[in-house]
MIGUTOR-389439 format. One record per residue (C-alpha): residue number from 1; residue in one letter; x, y, z. Coordinates in steps of 0.2 Angstrom, whole numbers, plus 5000, padded with zeros to 4 digits. Each point is the difference from the previous one (the first is absolute). Layout:
     n   res     c1     c2     c3
   NUM     A      X      Y      Z
...
END
This chain:
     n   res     c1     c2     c3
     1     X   5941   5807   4771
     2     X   4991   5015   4990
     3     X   5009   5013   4990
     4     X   4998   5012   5016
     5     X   5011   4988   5011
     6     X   5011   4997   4985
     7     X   5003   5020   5001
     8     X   5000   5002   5018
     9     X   5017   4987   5001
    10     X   5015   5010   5003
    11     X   5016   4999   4988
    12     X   5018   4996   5005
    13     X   5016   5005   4991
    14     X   5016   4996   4999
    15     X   5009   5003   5017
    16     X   5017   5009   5004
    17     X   5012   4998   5015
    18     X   5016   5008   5010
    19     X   5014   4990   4995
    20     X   4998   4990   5017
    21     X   4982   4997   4999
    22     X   4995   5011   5015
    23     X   4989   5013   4989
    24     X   4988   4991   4989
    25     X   4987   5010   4992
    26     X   4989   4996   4984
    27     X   4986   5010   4988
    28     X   4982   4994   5003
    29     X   4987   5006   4987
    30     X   4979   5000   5004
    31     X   4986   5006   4991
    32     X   4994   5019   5004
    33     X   4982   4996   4995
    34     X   4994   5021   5003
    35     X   5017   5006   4989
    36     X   4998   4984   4988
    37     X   5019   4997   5001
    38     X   5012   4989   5007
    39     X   5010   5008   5013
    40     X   5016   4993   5008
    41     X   5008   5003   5016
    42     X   5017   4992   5008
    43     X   4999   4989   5016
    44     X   5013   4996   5011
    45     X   5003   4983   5007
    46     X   4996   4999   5018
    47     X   4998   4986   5011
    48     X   4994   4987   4985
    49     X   4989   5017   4995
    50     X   4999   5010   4984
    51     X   4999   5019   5010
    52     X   4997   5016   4992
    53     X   5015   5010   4997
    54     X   4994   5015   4987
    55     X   4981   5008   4993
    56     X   4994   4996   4984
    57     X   5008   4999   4984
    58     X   5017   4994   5005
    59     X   5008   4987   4989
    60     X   5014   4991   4995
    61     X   5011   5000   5018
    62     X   5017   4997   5002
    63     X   5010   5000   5018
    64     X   5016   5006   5002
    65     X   5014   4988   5003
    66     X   5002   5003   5017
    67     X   4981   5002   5002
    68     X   5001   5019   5006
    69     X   4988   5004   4987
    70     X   4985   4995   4985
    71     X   5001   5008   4985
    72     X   4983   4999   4989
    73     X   4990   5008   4988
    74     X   4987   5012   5000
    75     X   4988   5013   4989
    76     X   5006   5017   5002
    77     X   4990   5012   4988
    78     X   4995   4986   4988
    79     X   5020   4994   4997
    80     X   5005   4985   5012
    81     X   5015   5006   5011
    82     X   5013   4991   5013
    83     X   4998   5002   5015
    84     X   5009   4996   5016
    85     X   4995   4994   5019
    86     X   5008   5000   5012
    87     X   4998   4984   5014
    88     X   5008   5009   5015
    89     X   4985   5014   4999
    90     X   4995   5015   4988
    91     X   4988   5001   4986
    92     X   5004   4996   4981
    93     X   5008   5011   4990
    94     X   5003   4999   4980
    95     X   5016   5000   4991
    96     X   4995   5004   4983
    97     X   4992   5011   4991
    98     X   5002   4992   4984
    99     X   4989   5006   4984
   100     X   4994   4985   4995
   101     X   5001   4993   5016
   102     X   5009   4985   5006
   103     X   5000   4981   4995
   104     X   5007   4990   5011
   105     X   5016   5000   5014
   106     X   5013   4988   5006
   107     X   5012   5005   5016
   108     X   5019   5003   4998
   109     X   5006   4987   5011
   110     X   5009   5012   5012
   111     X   4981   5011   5004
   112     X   5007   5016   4994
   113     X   4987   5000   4986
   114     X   4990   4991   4988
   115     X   5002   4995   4981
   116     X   4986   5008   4990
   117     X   4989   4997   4984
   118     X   4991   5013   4990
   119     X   4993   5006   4986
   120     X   5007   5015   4991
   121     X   4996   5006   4982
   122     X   5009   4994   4987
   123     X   5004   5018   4991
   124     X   5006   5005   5016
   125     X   5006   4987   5012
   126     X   5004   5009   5016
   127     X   4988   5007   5015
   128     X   5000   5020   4994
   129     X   4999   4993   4981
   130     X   4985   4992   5003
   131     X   4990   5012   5012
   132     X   5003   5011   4984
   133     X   4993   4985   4987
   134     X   4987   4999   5011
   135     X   4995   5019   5002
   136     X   5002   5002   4980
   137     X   4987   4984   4999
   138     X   4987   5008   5009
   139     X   5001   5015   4987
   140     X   4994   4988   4984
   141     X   4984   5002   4993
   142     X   5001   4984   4988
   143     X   4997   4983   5007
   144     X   5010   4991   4986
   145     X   5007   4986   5007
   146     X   5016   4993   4985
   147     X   5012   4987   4999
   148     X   5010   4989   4987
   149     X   5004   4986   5013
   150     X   4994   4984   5000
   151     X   4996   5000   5018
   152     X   4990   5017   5001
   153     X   4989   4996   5016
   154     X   5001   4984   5014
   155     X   4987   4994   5010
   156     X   4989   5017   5003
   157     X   5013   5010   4998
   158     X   5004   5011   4983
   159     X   5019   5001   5000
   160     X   5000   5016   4991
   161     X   5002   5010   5015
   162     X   5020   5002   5000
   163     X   5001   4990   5017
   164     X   5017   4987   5002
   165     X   5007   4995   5016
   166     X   5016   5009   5009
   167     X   5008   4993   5013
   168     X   5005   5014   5017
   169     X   5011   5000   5017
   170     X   4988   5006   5013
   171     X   5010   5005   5015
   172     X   4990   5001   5016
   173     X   5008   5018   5002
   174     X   5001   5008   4985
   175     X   4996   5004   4980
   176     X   4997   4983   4990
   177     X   5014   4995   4987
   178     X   4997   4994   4983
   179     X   5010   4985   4996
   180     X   4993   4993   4985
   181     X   5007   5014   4985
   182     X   4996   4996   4981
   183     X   4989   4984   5007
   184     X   4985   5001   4988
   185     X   4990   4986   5006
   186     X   4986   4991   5012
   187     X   5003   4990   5013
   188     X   4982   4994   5005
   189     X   4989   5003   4985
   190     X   4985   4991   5008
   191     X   4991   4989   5013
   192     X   5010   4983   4991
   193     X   5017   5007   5008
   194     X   5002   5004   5020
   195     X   5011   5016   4999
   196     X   5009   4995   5019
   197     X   5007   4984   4989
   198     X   5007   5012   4987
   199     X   5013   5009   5010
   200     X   5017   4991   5010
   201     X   5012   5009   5012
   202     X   5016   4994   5003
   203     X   5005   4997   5017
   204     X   5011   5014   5003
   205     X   4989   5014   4989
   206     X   5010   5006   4986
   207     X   4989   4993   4988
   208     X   4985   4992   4993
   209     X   4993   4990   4988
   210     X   4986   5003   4992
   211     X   4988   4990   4987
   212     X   4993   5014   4988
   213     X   4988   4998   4984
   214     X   5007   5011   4985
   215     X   4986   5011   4997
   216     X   4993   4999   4981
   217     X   5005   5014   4988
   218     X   4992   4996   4986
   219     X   5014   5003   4989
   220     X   5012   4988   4988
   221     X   5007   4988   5009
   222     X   4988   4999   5014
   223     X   5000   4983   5008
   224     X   4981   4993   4998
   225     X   4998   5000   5017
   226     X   5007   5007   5016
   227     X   5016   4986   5008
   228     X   5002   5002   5019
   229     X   5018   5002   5001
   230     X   5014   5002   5013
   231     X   5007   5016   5005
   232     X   5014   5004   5012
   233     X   4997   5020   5009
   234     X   5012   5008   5012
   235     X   4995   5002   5014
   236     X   5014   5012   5007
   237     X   5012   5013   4992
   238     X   4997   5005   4983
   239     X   4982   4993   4992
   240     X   5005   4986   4986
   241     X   4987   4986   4991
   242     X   5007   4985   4993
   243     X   4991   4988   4990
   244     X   5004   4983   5008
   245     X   4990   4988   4988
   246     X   4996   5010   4986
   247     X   5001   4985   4984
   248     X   4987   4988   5007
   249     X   4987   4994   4991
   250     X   4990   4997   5014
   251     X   4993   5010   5017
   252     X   5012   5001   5014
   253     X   4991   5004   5018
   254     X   5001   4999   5017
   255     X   5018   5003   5004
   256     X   5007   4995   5020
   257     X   5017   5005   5004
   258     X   5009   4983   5006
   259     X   5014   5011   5007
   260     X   5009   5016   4994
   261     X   5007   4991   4981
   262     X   4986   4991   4997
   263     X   4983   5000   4994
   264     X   4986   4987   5000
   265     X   4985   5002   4987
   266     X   4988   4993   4990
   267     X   5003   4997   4980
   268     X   4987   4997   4987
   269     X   5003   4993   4983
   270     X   4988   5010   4991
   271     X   4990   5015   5000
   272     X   4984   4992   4989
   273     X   4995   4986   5013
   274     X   4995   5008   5016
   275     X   4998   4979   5006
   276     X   5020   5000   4998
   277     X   5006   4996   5020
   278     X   5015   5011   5006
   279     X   5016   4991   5002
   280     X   5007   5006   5016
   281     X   5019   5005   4993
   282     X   5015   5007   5010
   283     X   5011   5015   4993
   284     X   5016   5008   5003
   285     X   5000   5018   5001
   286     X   5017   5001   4995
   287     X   5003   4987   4985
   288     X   4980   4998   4994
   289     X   5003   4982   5002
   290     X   4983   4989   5002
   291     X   4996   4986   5008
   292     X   4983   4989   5001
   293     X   4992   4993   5016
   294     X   4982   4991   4993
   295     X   5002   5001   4980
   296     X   4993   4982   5004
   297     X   4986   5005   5012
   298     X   4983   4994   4993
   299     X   4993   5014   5015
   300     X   4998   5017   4995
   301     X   5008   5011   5015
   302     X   4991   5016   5006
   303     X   5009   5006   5012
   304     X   5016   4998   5010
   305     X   5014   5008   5011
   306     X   5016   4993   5005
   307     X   5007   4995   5017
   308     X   5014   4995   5001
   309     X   5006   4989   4988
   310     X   4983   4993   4993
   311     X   4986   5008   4995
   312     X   4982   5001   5006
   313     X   4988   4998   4985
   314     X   4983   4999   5001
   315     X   4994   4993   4985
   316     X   4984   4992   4993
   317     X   4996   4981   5000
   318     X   4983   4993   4997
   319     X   4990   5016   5002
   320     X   5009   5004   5017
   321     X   5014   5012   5003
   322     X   5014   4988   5011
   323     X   5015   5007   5007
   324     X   5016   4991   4995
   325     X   5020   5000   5003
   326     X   5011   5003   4985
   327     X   5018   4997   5004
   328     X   5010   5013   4993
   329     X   5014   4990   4995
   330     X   4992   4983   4992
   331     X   4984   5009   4997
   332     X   4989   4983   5010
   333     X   4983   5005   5004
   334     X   4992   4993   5016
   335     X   4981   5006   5005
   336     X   4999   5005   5015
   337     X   4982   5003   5000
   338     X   4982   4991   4993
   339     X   4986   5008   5008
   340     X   4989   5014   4993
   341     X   5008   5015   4987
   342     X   5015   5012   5008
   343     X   5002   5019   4996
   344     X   5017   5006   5000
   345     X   5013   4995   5014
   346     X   5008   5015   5012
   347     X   5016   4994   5011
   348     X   4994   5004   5018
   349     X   5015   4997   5012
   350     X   5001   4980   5001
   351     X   4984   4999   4992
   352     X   4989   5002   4982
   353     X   4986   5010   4999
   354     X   4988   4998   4988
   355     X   4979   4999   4995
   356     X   4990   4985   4999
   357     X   4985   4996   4990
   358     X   4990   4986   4991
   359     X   4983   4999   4994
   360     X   4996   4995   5018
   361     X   5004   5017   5008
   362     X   5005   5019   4996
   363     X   5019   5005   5000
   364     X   5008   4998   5021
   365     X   5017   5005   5005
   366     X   5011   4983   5003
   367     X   5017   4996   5005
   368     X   5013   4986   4998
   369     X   5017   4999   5008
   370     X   5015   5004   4988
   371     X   5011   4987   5008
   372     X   4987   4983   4998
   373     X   4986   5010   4987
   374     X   4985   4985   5001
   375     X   4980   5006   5000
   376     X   4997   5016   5003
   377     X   4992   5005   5017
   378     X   4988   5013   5004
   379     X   5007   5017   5006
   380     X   4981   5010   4999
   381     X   4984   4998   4989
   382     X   4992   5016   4998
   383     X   4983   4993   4994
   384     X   5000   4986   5013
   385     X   4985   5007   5010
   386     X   4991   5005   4983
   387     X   5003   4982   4992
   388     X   4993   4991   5018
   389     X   4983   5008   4996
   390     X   5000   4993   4981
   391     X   4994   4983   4993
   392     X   5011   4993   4987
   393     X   4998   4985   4990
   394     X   5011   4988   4998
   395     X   5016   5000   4989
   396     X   5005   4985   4992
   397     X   5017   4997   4987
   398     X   4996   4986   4985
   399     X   5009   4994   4983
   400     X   4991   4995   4986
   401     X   5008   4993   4983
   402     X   5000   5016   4988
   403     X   5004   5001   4983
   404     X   5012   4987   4995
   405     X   4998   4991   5013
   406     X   5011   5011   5013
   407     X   4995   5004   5018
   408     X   4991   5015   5003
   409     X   4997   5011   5017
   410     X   4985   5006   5005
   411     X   4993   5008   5015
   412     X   4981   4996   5005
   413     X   4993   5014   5012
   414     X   4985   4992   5008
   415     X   4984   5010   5007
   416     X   4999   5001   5017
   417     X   4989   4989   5009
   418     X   4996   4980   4992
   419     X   4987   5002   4987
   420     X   4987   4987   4999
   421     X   5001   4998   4982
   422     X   5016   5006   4987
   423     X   4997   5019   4995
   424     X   5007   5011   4987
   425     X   5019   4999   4995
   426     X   5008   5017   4994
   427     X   5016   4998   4992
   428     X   5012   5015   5003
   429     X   5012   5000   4987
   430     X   5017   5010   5004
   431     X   5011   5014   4986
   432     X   5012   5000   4994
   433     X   5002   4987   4991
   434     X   5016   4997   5010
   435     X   4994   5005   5017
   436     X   4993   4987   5012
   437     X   4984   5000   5012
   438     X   5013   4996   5015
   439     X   4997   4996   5018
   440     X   4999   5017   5003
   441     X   4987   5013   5008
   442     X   4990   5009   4985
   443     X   4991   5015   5002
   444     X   4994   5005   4984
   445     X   4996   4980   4995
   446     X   4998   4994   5018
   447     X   4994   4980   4999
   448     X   4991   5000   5017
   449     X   4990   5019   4993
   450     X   4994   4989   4985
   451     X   4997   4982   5008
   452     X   4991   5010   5015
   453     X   4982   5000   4993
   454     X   4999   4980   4998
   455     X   5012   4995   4986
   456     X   5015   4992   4999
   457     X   5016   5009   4992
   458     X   5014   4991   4988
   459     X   5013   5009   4996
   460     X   5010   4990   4989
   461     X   5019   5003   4995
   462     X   5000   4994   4982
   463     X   5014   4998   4990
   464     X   5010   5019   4996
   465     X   4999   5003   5020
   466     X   5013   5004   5009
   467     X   5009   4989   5014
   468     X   4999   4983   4991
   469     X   5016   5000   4987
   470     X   5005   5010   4986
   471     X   4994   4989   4987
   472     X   4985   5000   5007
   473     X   4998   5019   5000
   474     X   5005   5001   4984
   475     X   4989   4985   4993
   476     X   4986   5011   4994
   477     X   5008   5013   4989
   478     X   4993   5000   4984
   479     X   4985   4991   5005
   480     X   4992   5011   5014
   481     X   4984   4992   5001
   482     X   5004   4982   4999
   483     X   5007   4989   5015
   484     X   4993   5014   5012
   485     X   4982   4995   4994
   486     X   5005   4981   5000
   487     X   5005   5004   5018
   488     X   4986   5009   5007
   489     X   4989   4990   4992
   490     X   5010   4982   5008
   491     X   4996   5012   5018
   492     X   4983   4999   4994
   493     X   4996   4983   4999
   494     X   5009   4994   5013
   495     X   4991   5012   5013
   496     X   4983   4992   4990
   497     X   5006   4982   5002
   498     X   5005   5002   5021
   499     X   4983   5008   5001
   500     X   5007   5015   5007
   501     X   4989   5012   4989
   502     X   4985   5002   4988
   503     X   5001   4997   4982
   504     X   4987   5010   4997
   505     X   5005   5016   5007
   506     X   5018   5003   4995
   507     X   5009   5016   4998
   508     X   5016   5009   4993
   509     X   5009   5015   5006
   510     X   5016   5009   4998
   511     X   5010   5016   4996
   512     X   5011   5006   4985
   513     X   5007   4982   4993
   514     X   4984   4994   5013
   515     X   4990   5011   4991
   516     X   5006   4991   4982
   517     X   4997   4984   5009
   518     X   4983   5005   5005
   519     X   4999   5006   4980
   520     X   5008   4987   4991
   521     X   4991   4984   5011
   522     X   4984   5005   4994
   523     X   5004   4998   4982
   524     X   5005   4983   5002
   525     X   4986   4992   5013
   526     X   4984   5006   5006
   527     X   5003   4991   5018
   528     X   5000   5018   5012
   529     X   4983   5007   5005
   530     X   5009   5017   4998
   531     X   5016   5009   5001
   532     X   5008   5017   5005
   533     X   5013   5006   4990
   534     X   5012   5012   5009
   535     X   5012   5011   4991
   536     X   4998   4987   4987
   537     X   5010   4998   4983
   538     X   4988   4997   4986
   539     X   5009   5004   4985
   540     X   5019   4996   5000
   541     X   5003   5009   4984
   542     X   4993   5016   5007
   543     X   5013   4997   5015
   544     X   5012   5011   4990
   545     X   4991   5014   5010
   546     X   5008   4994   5015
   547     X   5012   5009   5012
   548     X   5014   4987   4999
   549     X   5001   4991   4983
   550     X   5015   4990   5000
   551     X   4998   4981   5005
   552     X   4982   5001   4989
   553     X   5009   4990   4985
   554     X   5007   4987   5012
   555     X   4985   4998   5011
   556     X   4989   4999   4982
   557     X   5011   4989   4989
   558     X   4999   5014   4986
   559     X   5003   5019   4996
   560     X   4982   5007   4999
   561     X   5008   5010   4988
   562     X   5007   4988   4990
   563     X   4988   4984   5003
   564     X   4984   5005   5009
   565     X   4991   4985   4992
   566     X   5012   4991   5011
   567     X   4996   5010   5016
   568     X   4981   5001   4998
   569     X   5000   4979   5002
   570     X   5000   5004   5017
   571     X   4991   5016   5000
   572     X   4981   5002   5007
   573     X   4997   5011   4991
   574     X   5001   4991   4982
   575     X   4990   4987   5009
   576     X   4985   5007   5006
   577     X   4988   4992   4990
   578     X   5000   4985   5013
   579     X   4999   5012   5014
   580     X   4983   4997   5009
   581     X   5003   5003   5018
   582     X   4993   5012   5011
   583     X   5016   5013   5005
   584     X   5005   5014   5014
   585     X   5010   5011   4993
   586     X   5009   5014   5010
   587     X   5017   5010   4993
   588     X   5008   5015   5010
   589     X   5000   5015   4986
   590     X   5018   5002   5006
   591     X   5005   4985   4996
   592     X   5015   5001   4987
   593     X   5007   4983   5002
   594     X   4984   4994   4993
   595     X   4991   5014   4990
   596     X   4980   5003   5006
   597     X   4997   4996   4982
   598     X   5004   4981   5002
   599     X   4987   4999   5013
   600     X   4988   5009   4989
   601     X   5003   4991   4985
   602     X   4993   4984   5011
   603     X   4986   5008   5006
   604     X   4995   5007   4983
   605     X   5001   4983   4991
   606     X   4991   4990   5015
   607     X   4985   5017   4999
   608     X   5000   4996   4981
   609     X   4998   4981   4999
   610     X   4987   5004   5015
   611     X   5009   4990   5013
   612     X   4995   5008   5017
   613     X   5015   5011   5005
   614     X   5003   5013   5012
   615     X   5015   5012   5000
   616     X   5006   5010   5015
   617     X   5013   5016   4998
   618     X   5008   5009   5011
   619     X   5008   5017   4995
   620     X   5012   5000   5013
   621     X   5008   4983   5001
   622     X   5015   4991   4991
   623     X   5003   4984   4997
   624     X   4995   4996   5018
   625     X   4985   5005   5009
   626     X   5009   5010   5016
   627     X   4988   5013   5008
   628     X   4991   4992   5013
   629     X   4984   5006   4995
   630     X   5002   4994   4982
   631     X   5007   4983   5010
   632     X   4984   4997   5009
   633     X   4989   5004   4982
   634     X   5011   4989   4992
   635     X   4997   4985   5012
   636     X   4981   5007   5000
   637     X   4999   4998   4980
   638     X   5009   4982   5003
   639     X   4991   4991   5011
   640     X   4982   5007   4991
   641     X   5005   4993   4983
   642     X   5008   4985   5008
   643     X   4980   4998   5010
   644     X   4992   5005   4985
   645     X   5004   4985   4991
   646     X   5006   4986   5013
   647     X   4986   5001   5015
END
């Protein structure tokens, strides 16, 4: 499979359905090589087929209750609006004309209208208020961009621009109604939260609940970062917000209404350890009592909806995300699911929708039946004819002893085809560190794209991934580099002993704690031919520069700014005197979780101790790579160093 086949597969999202299942329709994304965008359009299902329902540039749908109609979301003017269709005939027709544009919209469960996020500015939090921001904006001749906050920009994003989150009434008939008055706060600040999981309706409409971020102020008294709390909104009458959970020490998301009194989220126990599982909790809106479903769950829940009196939780367990059954009442937990990784579950009549994907094959649309969930079976595939025409290798799951003698996960992509003798092996080393190279469909670090010019892929889940208990997670705090080396290196050698692949022509790969991997392993061993170093942190001092800085003292044993002897132990950067191995390295210049000066700082020591190096920039590009033209260079630039020094 060649980068161009990589980019030609078509990519589901999450599906949406009538409350009795007979309208099912669901986003799918493709690559618009001659625009050098991804564009999204909404299919219908029909007859076990994924149909065009809208042009380009429609996203995020959502079907009415009764299935009369899809509301999505589309450009109008550069702001992204919400739109209606109609499924008995007619054309679509927006229902906002928002400033700022819309977010995100959920249905009120009687079809009169929808529940909607959007931005407003903050000095003047309604619609007219912020046309006028706006207008008075594009009147300044300085470029000054000022803060006192501790979290002044997020991802890409400089959070100087006035924008928090409102929530609105959109009637199908009539002016939207703000609902949200005095709220000062975000609800989705970035990619790491799915907005449609932030907002709950209760079954008969009057009201909401919402998970919302404070926004940062700067000033005394400002928490050091933002908490996701709950907040209650009217949804009829006279507008009113109530803080629901406002002395937690921890982040509260994903509220589920379990019936009209009663509200099932989930609840961290901190704000510093972003490894920290939520513990699915029940609340009464009336008395604020609390009560906890899986505060003795080693499984870290993603996401879940209730029916009836359980809920549905998928949740991740071994690098897979499995559906399971959390009674309500006794809070026992029964997997419903093993196979492959699950997106999030929509209630479709008798039956669950939801994606499927492993490292096999891209993201399909599945189903299980509500009453006797088992496996899930296949509904439609969209890439099914494009996957018949590609040859991939083999997958295979192992366990090596790690560091300290514990089982560790790894996933071996084979080439396609039986080589007659054992060829290169390129380790590809996941972020994080508390993330996990899962049995999913990647396609940004796809296994079969790297293994499909003769080597053989490992992807190894060393200890502080995700999916294999808490202890484990949070076993390498303080010591970045240690047991992930031990483990990567065990991957090795047993791959070596088996004769799967060539000792002599090994290498390492990874992004952002990758990237340090593919940094730090080279200060301890010489073993890798080469290595490419993606959005890779060099100098964990200089990580102050960072967008989100709290959880660096935890994940570093120390305060850099009180012990950054401590911190640079397991710093490349204070080590690269031992540093010898040829390196790729490539950094988005927009990249604020990890600033294009860690990158540079590699690339400048390895050009200065005159160890071959290459660095690759792209102007455009954050922490990921996301333009399919800069995709297909990326892979391009890959697979060259990657020949260079293992053919």
């Amino acid at each position: 499979m060649s980068p161009d086949d990589l980019l030609d597969l078509v990519r589901l999202g999450t599906p949406s359905a009538s409350t009795d299942g007979s309208v099912v329709v669901a986003p799918i994304a493709r690559a618009d090589r001659a625009a050098n965008r991804m564009v999204s359009r909404i299919h219908r299902l029909e007859g076990g087929v994924l149909v065009p329902l809208t042009g380009d540039d429609a996203s995020s749908p959502t079907v009415a209750p009764d299935g009369h109609a899809v509301a999505f979301l589309r450009p109008v003017k550069g702001e992204t609006q919400l739109h209606l269709l109609p499924l008995d005939g007619g054309e679509a027709r927006a229902l906002t004309d928002f400033p700022h544009g819309v977010l995100g919209a959920q249905w009120l469960p009687d079809g009169s209208g929808l529940v909607v996020v959007a931005p407003l500015a903050r000095s003047a939090p309604d619609l007219e208020g912020t046309r006028t921001f706006i207008a008075q904006e594009a009147e300044r001749q300085d470029t000054a961009r000022v803060t006192e906050a501790r979290l002044y920009r997020y991802w890409d994003r400089w959070l100087t621009d006035e924008r928090t989150h409102h929530v609105f009434v959109v009637p199908l008939d009539g002016d939207a109604r703000q609902v949200s008055p005095g709220l000062d706060a975000w609800l989705a600040l970035g990619p790491m939260v799915d907005l449609s999981t932030q907002v709950a309706i209760a079954p008969d409409g009057s009201r909401a609940v919402i998970s919302a971020a404070s926004a940062p102020h700067g000033g005394e008294g400002e928490p050091p970062m933002p908490r996701y709390a709950l907040w209650e909104l009217a949804l009829e009458g006279e507008p009113r917000v109530r803080a629901l959970t406002p002395d937690h020490v921890g982040n509260d998301r994903g509220p589920v209404f379990v019936d009209e009194s009663t509200v099932l989220f989930g609840a961290t126990k901190g704000l510093d350890d972003y490894s920290a599982p939520p513990i699915l909790t029940l609340l009464d809106l009336a008395s604020g009592e609390e009560r906890t479903l899986t505060d003795d769950w080693d499984l870290t829940p993603g996401t879940w909806l209730v029916d009836g009196v359980r809920a549905l939780v998928v949740a991740e367990e071994r690098a897979r995300a499995r559906l399971f059954s959390v009674d309500l009442e006794s809070g026992e937990r029964t997997r419903l699911t093993t196979e492959g990784s699950l997106g999030r579950p929509v209630i479709a009549g008798d039956r669950l929708l939801m994606t499927q994907q492993s490292i096999a094959y891209p993201a399909r649309l599945v189903h299980v039946p509500r009453a006797d969930a088992g496996e899930p079976e296949l509904v439609a595939d969209p890439n099914a004819e494009r996957l018949a025409e590609l040859e991939l290798g083999r997958v295979e799951e192992l366990e090596v002893k790690g560091a300290r003698g514990d089982a560790v996960q790894l996933f071996v992509v084979h080439p396609p085809g039986e080589p007659e003798s054992p060829p290169p092996l390129v380790h590809m080393i996941h972020g994080g560190p508390h993330g996990t190279f899962g049995d999913v469909w990647h396609y940004r670090w796809n296994a079969h794209a790297f293994a499909a010019p003769g080597y053989v892929a490992a992807l190894v889940n060393f200890h502080g991934s995700t999916s294999f208990g808490h202890e484990s997670t949070r076993s390498i705090q303080g010591a970045w580099g240690e047991m992930p080396t031990e483990d990567v290196m065990a991957a090795t050698d047993l791959l070596i002993e088996r004769g799967v692949v060539d000792p002599e022509r090994m290498a390492i790969t990874g992004g952002s704690y990758g990237g340090y991997m593919c940094s730090w392993i080279p200060t301890v061993t010489d073993r890798f031919q080469c290595a490419i170093a993606h959005a890779a942190v060099t100098d964990l001092g200089a990580m102050l520069a960072t967008d989100w800085t709290l959880g660096l003292s935890r994940g570093y044993g120390a305060d850099p700014t009180v012990d950054p002897d401590r911190v640079a132990r397991w710093s490349p950067a204070h080590h690269w005197k031992s540093h010898s191995t040829p390196t790729l390295v490539i950094h988005g210049e927009r990249d604020f979780r990890v600033p294009l000066s860690q990158g540079l700082e590699l690339y400048g020591a390895l050009k200065m101790k005159g160890v071959e190096a290459r660095l690759v920039v792209y102007p455009d590009e954050n922490h990921w790579i996301l333009s399919p033209a800069n995709a297909r260079h990326w892979y391009g630039e890959v697979h060259r160093w990657l020949a260079r020094f293992l053919r």
